[in-house]
C-alpha positions, 0 to 999 in steps of 0.5 A: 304593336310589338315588333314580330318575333318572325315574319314570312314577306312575301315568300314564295315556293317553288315546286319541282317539275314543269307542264301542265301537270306541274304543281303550282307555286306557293305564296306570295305568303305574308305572315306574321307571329308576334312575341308571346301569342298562339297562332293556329295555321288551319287550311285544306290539304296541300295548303301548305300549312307545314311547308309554312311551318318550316319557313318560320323554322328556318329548316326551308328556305323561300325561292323568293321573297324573304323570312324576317326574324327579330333580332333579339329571337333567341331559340326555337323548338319544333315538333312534328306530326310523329314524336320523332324520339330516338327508339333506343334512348329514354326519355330522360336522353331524348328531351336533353339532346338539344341541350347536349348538341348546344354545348351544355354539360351532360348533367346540367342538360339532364337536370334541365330535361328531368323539369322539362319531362316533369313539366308535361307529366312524365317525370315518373318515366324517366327512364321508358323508351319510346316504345314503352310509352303510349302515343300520349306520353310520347309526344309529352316526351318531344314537347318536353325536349322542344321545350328543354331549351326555353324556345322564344318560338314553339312550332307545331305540326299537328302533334296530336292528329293521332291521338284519341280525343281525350287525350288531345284535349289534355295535352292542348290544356298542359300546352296552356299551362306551360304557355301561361307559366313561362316568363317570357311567353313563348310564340306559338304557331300550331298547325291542325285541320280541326278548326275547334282545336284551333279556336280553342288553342289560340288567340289567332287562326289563320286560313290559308287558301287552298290555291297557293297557300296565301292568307285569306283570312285572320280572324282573333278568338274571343279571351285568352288561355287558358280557357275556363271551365266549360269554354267549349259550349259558351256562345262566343266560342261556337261563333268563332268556331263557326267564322273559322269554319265559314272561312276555311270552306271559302278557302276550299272552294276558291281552290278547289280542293278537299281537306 
């Protein structure tokens, strides 16, 4: 097997505060993300499935422990539960700003954000702000910037909660595109609550225990993206669905949470 393109050993977060009613530790979590594949992270509430994300991505640090990058990782790109785009830039600025902090000539940072915003669908809209476009096109635009500077690892927090469910569906088939189109494949790791989301997107799921956030199960899906025609309704799928959602009940009742 590949050498991981990252992995968590160990790591262990600590919580502000003291007492009984103080929050418990999470971890020790022991995770990891190889070179080109899709892993969805689902887990009940409080699982710690984002502050999971955010060790990977280096924006959080473990209290002990470690986060273990290979040493030929290149970039990494990020986008969160809300498109987080700048209001008063259009989308054309928005999805060339990493490029532009990262020394690229103003220009060649636009042309390579106009591919990037053409890639996911907007390159008609290259000159709409944020509040001129729908909740769809606008995390188009903040995958098209976290896509912008080719990333070796994508991390994604649950970008398309908020979105209806036609919506979310193409933009999980546009993620496979893209994904299936680049050379090398980006990793990906995708954090949702929706356990078919999660069997559909990846070729991994990981089930963290509602408790401390550990890994209790690591379960592979059936095939690899893109999906065919009619992929949901095929016998494999709603089997992998179901050990899926066998498991992270599991995780919930141990811990004693509810998602």
């Amino acid at each position: 097997m590949a050498e991981p393109i990252a992995a968590l050993n160990g790591a262990v977060v600590a919580w502000p505060g003291s007492g009984a009613s103080a929050r418990p530790p999470l971890g020790p979590i022991d995770l990891t993300v190889q070179p080109g594949e899709i892993l969805a992270l689902v887990g009940a509430s409080g699982a710690g499935k984002s502050t999971t994300l955010r060790l990977l991505a280096g924006l959080q640090a473990p209290t002990s422990g470690a986060v273990v990058r290979a040493a030929d990782v290149g970039r990494t790109g990020v986008v969160f539960q809300n498109p987080t785009l700048m209001p008063w830039a259009d989308a054309l600025t928005n999805a060339a700003l990493p490029l532009e902090l990262a020394g690229v000539s103003r220009q060649a940072a636009r042309d390579r954000a106009a591919a990037a915003l053409t890639a996911v669908g907007l390159g008609g809209r290259l000159d709409a702000r944020p509040s001129q476009l729908s909740g769809g096109m606008a995390m188009r635009a903040a995958l098209a910037r976290a896509l912008v500077t080719a990333p070796d690892l994508l991390l994604l927090d649950e970008p398309f909660a908020a979105l209806d469910s036609v919506t979310r569906r193409r933009l999980i088939e546009d993620l496979h595109a893209l994904w299936a189109a680049a050379r090398p494949r980006p990793a990906i790791v995708f954090v949702t609550h929706d356990v078919e989301e999660a069997v559909y997107l990846a070729q991994r799921v990981v089930v963290l225990g509602a408790a401390d956030g550990r890994p209790i199960a690591d379960l592979a899906t059936p095939g690899i993206p893109p999906r065919p025609e009619g992929w949901r309704a095929a016998p494999l799928y709603r089997q992998a669905v179901e050990a899926v959602a066998a498991a992270l009940d599991a995780s919930m009742g141990a811990g004693g949470k509810a998602a």
